[in-house]
C-alpha positions as a Markdown table, in Angstrom:
| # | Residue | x | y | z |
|---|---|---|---|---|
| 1 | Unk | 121.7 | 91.3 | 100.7 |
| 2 | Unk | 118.8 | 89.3 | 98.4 |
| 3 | Unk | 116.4 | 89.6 | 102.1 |
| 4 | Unk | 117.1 | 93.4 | 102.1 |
| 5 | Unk | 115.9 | 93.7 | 98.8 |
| 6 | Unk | 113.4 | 91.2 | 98.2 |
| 7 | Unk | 111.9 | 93.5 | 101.2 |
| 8 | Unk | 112.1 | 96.4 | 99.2 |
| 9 | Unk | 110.7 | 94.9 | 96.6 |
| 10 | Unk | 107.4 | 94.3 | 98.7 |
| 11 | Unk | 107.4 | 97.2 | 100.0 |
| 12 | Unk | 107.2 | 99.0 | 96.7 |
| 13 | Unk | 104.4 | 96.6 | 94.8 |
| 14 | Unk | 101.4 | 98.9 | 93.1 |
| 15 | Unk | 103.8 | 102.3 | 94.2 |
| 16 | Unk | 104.7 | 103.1 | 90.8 |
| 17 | Unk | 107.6 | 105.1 | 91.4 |
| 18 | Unk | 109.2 | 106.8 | 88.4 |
| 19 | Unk | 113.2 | 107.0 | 88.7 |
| 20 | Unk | 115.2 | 109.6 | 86.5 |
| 21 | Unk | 118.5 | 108.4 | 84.7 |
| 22 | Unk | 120.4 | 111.6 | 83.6 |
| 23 | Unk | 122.8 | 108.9 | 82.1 |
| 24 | Unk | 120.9 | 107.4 | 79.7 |
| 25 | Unk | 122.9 | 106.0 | 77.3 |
| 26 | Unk | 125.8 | 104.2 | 79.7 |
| 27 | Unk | 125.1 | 100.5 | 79.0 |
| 28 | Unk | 125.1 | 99.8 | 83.1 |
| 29 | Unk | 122.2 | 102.0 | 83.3 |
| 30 | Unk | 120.4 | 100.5 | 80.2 |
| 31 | Unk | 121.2 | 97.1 | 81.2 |
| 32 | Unk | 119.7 | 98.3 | 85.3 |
| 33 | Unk | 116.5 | 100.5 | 83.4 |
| 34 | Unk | 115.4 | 97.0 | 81.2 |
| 35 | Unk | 115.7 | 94.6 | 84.5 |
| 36 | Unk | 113.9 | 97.2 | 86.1 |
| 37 | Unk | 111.3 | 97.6 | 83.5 |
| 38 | Unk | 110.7 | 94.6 | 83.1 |
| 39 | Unk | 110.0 | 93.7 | 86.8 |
| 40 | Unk | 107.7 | 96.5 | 86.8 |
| 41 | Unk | 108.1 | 98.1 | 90.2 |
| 42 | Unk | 109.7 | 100.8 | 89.2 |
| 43 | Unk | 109.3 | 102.7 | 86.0 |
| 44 | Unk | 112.6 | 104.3 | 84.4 |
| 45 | Unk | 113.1 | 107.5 | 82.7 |
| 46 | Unk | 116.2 | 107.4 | 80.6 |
| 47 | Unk | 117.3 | 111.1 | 79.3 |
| 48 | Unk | 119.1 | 112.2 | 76.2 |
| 49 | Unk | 118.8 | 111.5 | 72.6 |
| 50 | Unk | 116.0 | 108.6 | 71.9 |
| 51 | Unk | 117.5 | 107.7 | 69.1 |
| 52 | Unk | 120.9 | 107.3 | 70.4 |
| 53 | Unk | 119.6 | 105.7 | 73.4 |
| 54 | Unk | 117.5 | 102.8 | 71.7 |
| 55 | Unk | 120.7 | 102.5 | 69.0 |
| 56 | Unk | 122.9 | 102.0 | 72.4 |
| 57 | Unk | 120.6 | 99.4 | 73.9 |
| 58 | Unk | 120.4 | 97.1 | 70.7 |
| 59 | Unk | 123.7 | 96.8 | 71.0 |
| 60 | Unk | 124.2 | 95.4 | 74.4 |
| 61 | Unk | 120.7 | 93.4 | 73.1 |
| 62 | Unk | 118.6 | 94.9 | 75.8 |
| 63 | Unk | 115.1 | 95.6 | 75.9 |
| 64 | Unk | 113.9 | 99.3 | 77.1 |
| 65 | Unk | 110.3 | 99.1 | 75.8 |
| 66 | Unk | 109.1 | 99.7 | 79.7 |
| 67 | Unk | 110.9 | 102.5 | 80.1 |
| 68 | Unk | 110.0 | 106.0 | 79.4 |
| 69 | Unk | 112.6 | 108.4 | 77.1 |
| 70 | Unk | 112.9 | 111.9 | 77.3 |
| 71 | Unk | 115.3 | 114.3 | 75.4 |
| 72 | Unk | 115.8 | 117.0 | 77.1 |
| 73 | Unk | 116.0 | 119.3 | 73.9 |
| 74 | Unk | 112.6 | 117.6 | 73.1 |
| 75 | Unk | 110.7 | 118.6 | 76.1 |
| 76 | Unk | 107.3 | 119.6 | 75.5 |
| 77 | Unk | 107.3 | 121.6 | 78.9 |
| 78 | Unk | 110.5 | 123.1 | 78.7 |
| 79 | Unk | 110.0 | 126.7 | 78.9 |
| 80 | Unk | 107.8 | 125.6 | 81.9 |
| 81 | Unk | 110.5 | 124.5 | 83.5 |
| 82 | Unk | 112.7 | 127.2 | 82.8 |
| 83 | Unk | 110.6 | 129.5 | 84.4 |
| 84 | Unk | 110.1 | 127.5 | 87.6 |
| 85 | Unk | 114.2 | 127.2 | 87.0 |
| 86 | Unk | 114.3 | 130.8 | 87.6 |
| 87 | Unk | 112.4 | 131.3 | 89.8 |
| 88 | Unk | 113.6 | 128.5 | 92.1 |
| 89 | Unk | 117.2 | 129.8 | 92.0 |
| 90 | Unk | 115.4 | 133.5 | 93.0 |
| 91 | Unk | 117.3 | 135.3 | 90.6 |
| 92 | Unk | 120.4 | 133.7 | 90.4 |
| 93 | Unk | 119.9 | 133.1 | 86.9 |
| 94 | Unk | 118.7 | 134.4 | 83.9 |
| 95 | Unk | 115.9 | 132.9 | 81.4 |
| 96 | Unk | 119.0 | 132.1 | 79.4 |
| 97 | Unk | 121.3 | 130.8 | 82.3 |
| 98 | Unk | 118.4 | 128.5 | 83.1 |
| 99 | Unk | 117.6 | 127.5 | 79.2 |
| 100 | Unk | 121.2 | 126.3 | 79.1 |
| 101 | Unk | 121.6 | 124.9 | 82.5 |
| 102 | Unk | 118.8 | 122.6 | 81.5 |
| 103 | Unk | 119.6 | 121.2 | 78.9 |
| 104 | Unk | 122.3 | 119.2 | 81.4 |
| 105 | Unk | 121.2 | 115.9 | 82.4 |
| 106 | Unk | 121.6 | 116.2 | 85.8 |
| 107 | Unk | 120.2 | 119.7 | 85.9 |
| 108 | Unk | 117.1 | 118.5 | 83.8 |
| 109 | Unk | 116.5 | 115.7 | 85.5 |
| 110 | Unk | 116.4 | 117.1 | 89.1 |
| 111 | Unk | 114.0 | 119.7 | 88.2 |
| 112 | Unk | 111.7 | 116.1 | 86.6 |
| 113 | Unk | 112.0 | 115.3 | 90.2 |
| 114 | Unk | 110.7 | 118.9 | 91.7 |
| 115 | Unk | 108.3 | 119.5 | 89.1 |
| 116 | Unk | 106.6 | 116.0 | 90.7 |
| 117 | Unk | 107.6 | 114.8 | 86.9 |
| 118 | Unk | 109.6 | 112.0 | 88.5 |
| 119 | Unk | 109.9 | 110.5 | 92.1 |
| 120 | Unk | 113.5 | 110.7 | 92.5 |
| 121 | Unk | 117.2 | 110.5 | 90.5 |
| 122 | Unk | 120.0 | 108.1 | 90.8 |
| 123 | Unk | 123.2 | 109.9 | 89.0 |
| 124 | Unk | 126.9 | 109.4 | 89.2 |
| 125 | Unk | 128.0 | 106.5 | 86.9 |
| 126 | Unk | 129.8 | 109.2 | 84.8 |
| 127 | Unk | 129.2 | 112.3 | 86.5 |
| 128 | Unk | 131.3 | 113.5 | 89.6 |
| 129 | Unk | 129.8 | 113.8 | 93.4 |
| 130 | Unk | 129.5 | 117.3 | 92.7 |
| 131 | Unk | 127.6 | 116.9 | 89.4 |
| 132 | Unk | 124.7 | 115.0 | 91.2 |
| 133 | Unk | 124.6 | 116.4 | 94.5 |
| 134 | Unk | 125.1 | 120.2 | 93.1 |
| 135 | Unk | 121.9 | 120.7 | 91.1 |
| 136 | Unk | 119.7 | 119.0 | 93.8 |
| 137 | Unk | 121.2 | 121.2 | 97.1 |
| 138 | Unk | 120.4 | 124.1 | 94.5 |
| 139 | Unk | 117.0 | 122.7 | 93.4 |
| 140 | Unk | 115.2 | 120.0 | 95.7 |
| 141 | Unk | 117.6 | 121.6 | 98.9 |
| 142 | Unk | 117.4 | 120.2 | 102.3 |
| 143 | Unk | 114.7 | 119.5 | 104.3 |
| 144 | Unk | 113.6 | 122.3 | 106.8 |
| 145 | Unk | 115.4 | 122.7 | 109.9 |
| 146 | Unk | 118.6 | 120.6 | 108.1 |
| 147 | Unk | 121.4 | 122.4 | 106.8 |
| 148 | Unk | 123.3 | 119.9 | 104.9 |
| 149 | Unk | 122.8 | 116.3 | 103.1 |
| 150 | Unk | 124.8 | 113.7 | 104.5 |
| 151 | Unk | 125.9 | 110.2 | 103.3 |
| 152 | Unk | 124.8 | 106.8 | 105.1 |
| 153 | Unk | 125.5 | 103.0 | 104.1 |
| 154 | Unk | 123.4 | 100.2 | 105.1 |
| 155 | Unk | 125.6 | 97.2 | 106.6 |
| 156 | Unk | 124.2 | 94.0 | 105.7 |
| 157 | Unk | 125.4 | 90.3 | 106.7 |
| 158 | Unk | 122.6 | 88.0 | 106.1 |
| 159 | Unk | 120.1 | 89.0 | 108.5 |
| 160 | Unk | 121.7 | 91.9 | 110.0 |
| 161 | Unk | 121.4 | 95.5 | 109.3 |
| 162 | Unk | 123.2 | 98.4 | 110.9 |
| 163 | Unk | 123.1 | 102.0 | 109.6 |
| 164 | Unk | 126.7 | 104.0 | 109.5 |
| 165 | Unk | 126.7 | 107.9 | 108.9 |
| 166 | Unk | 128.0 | 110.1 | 107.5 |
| 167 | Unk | 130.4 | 107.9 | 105.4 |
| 168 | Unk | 130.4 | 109.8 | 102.0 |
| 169 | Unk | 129.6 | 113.8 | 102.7 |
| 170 | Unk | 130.7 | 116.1 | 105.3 |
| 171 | Unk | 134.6 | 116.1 | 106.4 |
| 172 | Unk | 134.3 | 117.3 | 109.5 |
| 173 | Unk | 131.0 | 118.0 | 111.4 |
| 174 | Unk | 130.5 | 120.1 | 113.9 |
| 175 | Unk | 127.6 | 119.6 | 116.4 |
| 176 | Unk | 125.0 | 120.8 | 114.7 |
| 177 | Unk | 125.7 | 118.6 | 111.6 |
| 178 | Unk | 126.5 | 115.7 | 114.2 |
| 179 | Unk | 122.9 | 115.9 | 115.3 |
| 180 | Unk | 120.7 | 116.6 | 112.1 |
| 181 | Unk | 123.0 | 113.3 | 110.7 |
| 182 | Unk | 122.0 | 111.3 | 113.9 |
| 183 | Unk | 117.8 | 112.3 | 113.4 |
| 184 | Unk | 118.6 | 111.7 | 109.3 |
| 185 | Unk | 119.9 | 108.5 | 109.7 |
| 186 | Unk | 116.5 | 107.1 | 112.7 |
| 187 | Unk | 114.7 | 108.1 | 109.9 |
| 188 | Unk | 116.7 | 106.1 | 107.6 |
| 189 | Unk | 116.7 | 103.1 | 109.5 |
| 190 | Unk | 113.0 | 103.0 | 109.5 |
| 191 | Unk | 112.9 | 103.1 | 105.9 |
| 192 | Unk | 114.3 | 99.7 | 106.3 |
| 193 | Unk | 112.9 | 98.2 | 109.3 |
| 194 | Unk | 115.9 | 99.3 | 111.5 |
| 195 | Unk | 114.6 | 99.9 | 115.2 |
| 196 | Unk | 117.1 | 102.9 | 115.2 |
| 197 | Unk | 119.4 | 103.0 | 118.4 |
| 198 | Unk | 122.1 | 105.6 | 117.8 |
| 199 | Unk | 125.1 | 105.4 | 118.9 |
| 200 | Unk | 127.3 | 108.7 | 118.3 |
| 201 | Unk | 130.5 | 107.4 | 118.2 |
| 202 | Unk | 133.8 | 108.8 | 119.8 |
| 203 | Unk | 137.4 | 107.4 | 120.8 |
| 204 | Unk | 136.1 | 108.1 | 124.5 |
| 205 | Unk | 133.5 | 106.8 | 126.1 |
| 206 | Unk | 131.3 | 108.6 | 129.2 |
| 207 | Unk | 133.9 | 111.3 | 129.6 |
| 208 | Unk | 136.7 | 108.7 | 129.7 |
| 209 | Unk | 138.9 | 111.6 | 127.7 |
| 210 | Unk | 138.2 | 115.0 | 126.9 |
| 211 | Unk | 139.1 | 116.9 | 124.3 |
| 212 | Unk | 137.1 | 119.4 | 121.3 |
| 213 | Unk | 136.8 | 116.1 | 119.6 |
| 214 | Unk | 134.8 | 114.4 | 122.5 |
| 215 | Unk | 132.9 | 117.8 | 123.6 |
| 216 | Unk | 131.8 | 118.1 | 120.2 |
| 217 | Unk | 130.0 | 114.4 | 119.9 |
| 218 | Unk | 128.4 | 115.6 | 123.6 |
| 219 | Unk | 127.2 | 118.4 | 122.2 |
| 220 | Unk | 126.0 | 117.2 | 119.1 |
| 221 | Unk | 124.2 | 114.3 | 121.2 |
| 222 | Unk | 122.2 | 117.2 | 124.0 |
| 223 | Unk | 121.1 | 118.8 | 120.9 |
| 224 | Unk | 119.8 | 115.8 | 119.1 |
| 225 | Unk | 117.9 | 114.9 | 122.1 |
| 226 | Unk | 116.4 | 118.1 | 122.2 |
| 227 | Unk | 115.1 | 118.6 | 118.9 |
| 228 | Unk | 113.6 | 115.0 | 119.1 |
| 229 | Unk | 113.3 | 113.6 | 122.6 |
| 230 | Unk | 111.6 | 110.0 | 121.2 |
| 231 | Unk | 115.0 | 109.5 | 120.0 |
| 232 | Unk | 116.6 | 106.4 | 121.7 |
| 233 | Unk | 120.1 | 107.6 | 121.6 |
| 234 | Unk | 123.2 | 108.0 | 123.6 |
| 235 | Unk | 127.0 | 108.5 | 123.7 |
| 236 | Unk | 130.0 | 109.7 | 123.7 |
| 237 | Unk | 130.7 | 106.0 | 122.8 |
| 238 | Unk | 133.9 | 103.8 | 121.6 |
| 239 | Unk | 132.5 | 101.2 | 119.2 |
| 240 | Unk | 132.8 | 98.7 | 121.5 |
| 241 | Unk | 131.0 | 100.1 | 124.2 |
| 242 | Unk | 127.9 | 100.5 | 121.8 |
| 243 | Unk | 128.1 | 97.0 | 120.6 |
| 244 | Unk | 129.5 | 94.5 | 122.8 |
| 245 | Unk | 126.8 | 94.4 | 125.7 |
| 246 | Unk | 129.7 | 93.1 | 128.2 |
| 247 | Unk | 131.8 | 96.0 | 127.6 |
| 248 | Unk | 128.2 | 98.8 | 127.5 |
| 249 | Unk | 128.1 | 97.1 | 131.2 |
| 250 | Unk | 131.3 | 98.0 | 132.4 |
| 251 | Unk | 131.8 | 101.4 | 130.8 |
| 252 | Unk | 128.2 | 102.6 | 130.6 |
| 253 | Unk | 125.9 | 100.9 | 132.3 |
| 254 | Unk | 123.2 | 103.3 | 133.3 |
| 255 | Unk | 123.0 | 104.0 | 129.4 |
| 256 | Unk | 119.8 | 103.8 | 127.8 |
| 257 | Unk | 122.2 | 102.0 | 124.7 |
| 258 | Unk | 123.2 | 98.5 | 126.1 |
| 259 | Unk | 125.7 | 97.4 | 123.8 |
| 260 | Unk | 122.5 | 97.0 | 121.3 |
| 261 | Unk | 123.3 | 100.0 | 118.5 |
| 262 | Unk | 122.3 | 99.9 | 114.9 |
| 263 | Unk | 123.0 | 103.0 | 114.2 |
| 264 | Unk | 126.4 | 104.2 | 114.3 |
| 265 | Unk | 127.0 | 108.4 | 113.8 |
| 266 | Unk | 130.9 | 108.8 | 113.3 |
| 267 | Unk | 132.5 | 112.0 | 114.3 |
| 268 | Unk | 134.4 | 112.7 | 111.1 |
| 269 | Unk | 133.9 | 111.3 | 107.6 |
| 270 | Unk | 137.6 | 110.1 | 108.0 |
| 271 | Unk | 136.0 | 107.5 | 110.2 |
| 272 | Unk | 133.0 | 106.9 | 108.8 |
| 273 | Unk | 134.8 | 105.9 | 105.9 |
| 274 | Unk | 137.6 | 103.7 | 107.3 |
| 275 | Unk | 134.9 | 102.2 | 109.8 |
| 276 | Unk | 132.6 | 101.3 | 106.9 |
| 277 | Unk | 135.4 | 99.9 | 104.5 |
| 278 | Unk | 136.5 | 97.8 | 107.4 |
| 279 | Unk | 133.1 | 96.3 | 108.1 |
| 280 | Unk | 133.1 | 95.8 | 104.1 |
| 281 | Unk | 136.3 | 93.5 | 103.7 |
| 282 | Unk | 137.5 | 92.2 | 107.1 |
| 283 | Unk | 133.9 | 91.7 | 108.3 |
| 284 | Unk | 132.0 | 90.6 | 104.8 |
| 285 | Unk | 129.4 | 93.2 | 105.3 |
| 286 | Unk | 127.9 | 94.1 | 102.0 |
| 287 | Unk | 127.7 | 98.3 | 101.9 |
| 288 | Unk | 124.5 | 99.4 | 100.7 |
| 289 | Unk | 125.0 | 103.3 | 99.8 |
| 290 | Unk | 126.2 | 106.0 | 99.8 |
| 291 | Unk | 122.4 | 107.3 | 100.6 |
| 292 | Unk | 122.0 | 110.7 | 100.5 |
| 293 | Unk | 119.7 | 111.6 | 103.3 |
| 294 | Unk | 118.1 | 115.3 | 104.8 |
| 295 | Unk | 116.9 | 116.4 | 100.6 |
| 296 | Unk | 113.2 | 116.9 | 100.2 |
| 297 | Unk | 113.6 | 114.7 | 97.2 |
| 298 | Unk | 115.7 | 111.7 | 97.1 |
| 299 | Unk | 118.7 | 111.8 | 94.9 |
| 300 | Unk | 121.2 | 109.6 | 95.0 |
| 301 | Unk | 125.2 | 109.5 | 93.4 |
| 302 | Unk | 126.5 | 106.2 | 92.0 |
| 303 | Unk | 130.4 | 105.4 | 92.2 |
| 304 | Unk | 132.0 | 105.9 | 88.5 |
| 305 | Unk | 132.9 | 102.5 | 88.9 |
| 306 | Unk | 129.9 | 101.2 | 89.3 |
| 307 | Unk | 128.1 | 97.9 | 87.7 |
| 308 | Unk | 124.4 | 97.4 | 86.9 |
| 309 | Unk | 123.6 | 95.7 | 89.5 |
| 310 | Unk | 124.6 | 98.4 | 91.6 |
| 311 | Unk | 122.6 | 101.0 | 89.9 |
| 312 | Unk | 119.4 | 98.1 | 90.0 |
| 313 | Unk | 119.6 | 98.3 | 93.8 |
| 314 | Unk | 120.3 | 102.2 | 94.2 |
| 315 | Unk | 117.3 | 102.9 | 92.1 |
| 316 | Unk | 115.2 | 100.4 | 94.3 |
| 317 | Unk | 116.2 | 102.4 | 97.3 |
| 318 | Unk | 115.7 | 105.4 | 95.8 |
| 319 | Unk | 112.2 | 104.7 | 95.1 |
| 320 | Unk | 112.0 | 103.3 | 98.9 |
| 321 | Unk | 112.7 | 107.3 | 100.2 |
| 322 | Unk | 109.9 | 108.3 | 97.7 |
């Protein structure tokens, strides 16, 4: 895990990337803001009451003097931002809609992040999912030519890295979603010096059964390939055959995927999830994630139970999308 990061933290010397905190006053963010201040490669921004904020962080003895606090009832530019508000939501909301909707962390925050106030947001350790994700698909939205975010985890085990999607999103994905998740997650992997080689993954491999389920991971695979033919990717594929080279030999061996994937796009989240977890305990991978991918913006959801090392490392890879 260290190597993954101590690469992120090269790759993001002199970048100067400003992360939003909605949450400003939770101690694992103030305690994940000061070590990030004071290393200096990314600068914080901690919302909600100053005064509150710098009470909060005397009492857990930590120093914020690096990082940047804004209140978002305070906010020099906030009619400003109303009106972009409005206007971004294209009359879904009225002057005072927006005026109230704003003064929500989340809310505020994401539009520090569109407005170019910010380079990203990393929400979520006491917010909901839908808290986080909710104002940025209505606000940053997807990326053209992707219809939904999806949710990846980087798998690492001393030197190795393997990407698995969509582990935290979309509950079941039909081809479309298969695909855009599969291009997502090659651009992904490059963000951390994954070689992507996708492997969309299937209970069948080659046609060995055939059912929606498999036609569905075919289809999603044709239509990958034909939005972006550079892609080195293949499948219908049962783990094994995508991993173990012995086994790609025997069950697919004119594939362009020899039992070499590092990117692994799982036909439901209900596998994506159980696949990751089991990597994570029986095979002491540490997860990395979830990463939203396919946002113009990155912003990214922390688990409730998170710690401050956790929040550390998810704003470091936040500002690695940036």
């Amino acid at each position: 895990m260290s190597h993954l990061f101590d690469q992120i933290n090269d790759q993001l010397k002199n970048e100067n990337k400003k992360i939003v905190f909605p949450e400003g006053r939770d101690e694992r963010i103030l305690t994940a803001a000061s070590q990030l201040g004071a290393i200096g490669i990314v600068k914080p921004i901690l919302l909600g009451d100053e005064e509150e904020i710098k009470q909060q962080a005397d009492a857990i003895d930590v120093d914020i003097s690096a990082c940047e606090l804004m209140d978002p009832h305070q906010f020099p530019e906030f009619d400003k931002m109303v009106e972009a508000f409005v206007e971004r939501r294209k009359g879904k909301v009225t002057t005072d809609q927006a005026q109230q909707a704003l003064l929500d962390g989340n809310y505020f925050g994401t539009m520090l992040v569109y407005m170019d106030y910010a380079d990203g947001l990393v929400s979520g350790a006491t917010h909901s999912t839908a808290d986080t994700v909710r104002p940025a698909l209505q606000i940053i939205k997807t990326k053209e030519g992707i219809k939904k975010t999806s949710g990846v985890f980087i798998m690492v085990r001393n030197d190795e890295k393997y990407v698995f999607a969509d582990c935290a999103i979309n509950m079941n994905p039909d081809s479309q979603d298969l695909a855009e998740i599969a291009m997502e997650s090659a651009s992904t992997a490059k963000l951390f010096d994954v070689d992507p080689r996708i492997a969309m993954l299937s209970f069948s491999t080659k046609g060995s059964a055939e059912s929606e389920e498999t036609e569905k991971v075919v289809d999603a695979l044709e239509l990958a390939k034909e939005k972006n033919p550079s892609l080195v990717i293949d499948g219908e594929f049962q783990f094994d055959a995508a991993f173990v080279p012995s086994v790609a030999a025997k069950k697919a061996p004119d594939s362009v995927i020899k039992g070499d994937a590092n990117v692994f796009i799982f036909p439901s989240l209900e596998a994506g999830n159980i696949g990751y977890k089991i990597a994570q305990r029986l095979g002491e991978f540490e997860a990395v994630g979830p990463i939203l991918q396919g946002l113009n913006k990155p912003v990214n959801d922390l688990s409730r139970g998170c710690s401050a090392e956790d929040v550390y490392n998810l704003a470091l890879i936040t500002a690695r999308q940036a």
